[in-house]
Every structure is written in structure tokens, then in C-alpha cells.
C-alpha positions in Angstrom: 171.2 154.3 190.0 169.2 151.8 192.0 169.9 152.3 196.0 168.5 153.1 199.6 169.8 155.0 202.1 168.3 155.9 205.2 168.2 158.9 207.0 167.1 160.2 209.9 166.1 164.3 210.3 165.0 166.4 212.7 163.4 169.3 211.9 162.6 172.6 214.2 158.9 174.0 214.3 160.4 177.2 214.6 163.2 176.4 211.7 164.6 174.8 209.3 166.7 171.1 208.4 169.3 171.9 205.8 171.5 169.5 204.7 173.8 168.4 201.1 172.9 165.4 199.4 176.3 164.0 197.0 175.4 160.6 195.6 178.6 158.7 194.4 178.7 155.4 193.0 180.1 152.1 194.4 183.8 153.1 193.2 183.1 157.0 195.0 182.1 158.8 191.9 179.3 161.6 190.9 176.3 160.2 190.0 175.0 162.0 187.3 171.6 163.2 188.1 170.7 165.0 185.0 167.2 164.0 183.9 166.6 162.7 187.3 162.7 163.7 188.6 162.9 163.8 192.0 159.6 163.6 194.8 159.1 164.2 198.6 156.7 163.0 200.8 155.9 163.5 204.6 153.5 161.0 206.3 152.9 159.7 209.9 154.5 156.7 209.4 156.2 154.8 206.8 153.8 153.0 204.7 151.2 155.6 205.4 148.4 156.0 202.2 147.9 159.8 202.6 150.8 162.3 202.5 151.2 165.1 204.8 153.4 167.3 202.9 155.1 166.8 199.2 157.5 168.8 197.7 160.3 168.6 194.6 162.6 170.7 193.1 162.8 174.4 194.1 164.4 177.1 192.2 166.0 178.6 196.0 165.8 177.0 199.2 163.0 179.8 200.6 160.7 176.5 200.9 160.7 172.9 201.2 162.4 171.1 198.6 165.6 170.8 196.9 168.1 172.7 194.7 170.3 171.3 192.3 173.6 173.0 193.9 175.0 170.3 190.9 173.1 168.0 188.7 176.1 166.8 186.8 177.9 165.7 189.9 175.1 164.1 192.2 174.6 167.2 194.7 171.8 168.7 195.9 170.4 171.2 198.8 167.6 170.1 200.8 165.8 172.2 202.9 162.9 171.3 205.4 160.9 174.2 207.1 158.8 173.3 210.4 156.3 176.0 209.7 155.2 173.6 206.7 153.7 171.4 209.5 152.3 173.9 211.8 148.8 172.2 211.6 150.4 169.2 213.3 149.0 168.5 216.9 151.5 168.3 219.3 153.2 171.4 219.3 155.0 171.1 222.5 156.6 167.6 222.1 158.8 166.0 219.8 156.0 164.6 216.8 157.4 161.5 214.7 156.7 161.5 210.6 158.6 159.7 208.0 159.9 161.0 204.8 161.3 159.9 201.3 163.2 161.5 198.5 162.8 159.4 195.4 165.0 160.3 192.6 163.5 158.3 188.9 164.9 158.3 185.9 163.3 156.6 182.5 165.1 153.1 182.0 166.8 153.4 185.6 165.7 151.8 189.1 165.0 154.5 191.5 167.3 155.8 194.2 165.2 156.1 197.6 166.6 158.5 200.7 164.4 157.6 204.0 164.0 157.9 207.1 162.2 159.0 210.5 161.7 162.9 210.8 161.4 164.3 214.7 159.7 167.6 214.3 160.7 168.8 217.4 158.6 171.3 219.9 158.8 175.3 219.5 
């Protein structure tokens, strides 16, 4: 399962980021993600000791996180609300985090998603 893939989001103060994760393998399969624990974090910037936000998996998307849409067959729902970083200065211009989706599982390298977040202005 070991891999990195980068991705870049941008995220609405006044909405939501909704996308489908499928992770296949090198030959196009489904990765099997069953006993996979997976982790989000939001920070400034890459690299960053404290976290802003973290999050995991969700039993609906009515919050940040994701939903196994299908463990079995490497696909997932992600959802980011802006409202979760309402605190954030900067308000009324576009406000640059970083954030991470780390899938483990026991005996496996971990997958890493990544990337830049713009939280853009209300």
C-alpha cells in the first residue's frame, strides 16, 4: 500500500470540498482498504508541529471527514466544511493551509494524500 499522491483543494468558508478518493494499484486495481485506519490533519504549512483541525472516519458526510462509500474496493467520500476554520484570520482573502490523509495499516507502509488547501474568502 505504500504511496503519495498530492493534492491540491480548495475549500469555501461558506461551503464545502467534496470529492471521491479510488485508490488502485500499479496494474489499475482496488486497493483493499479494509482494516485501514485513516487520519486528517490541517496546519499552516506543511511540516507545521500543531494541527489546526483533525478529523477521520465519519459515519455521513454532515462533517469533516470521510466515508467509506467502499472499503473493499479503495473508495472513499471526503468532505471538507469551511465553517470548521471560521476562527481563521483572514476572512476576506484566500488563506493557505496544508493537509494530509494518512491511510496505516499493521505490517503495511502508509499511503499519504497531500497537498495545499486555499480556504477561499466568504
Amino acid at each position: 500500500m505504500p504511496a503519495n499522491w498530492q493534492m491540491d483543494v480548495e475549500i469555501p468558508r461558506s461551503g464545502a470540498a467534496q470529492f471521491t478518493l479510488l485508490l488502485q494499484d500499479v496494474e489499475g486495481g482496488p486497493v483493499d482498504l479494509t482494516g485501514v485506519d485513516v487520519a486528517i490533519e490541517f496546519r499552516n504549512e506543511a511540516g507545521d508541529s500543531a494541527t489546526i483541525k483533525t478529523a477521520g472516519v465519519e459515519a455521513n458526510d454532515n462533517e469533516t471527514g470521510l466515508v467509506w462509500t467502499d472499503q473493499a474496493n479503495g473508495q472513499a467520500l471526503v468532505t471538507y466544511y469551511g465553517s470548521d476554520f471560521a476562527a481563521l484570520d483572514g476572512q476576506y482573502e484566500v488563506v493557505r493551509l496544508s493537509h494530509k490523509i494518512r491511510f496505516t495499516k499493521a505490517g503495511d507502509a502508509p499511503l499519504l494524500v497531500f497537498g495545499r488547501v486555499n480556504l477561499l474568502p466568504e
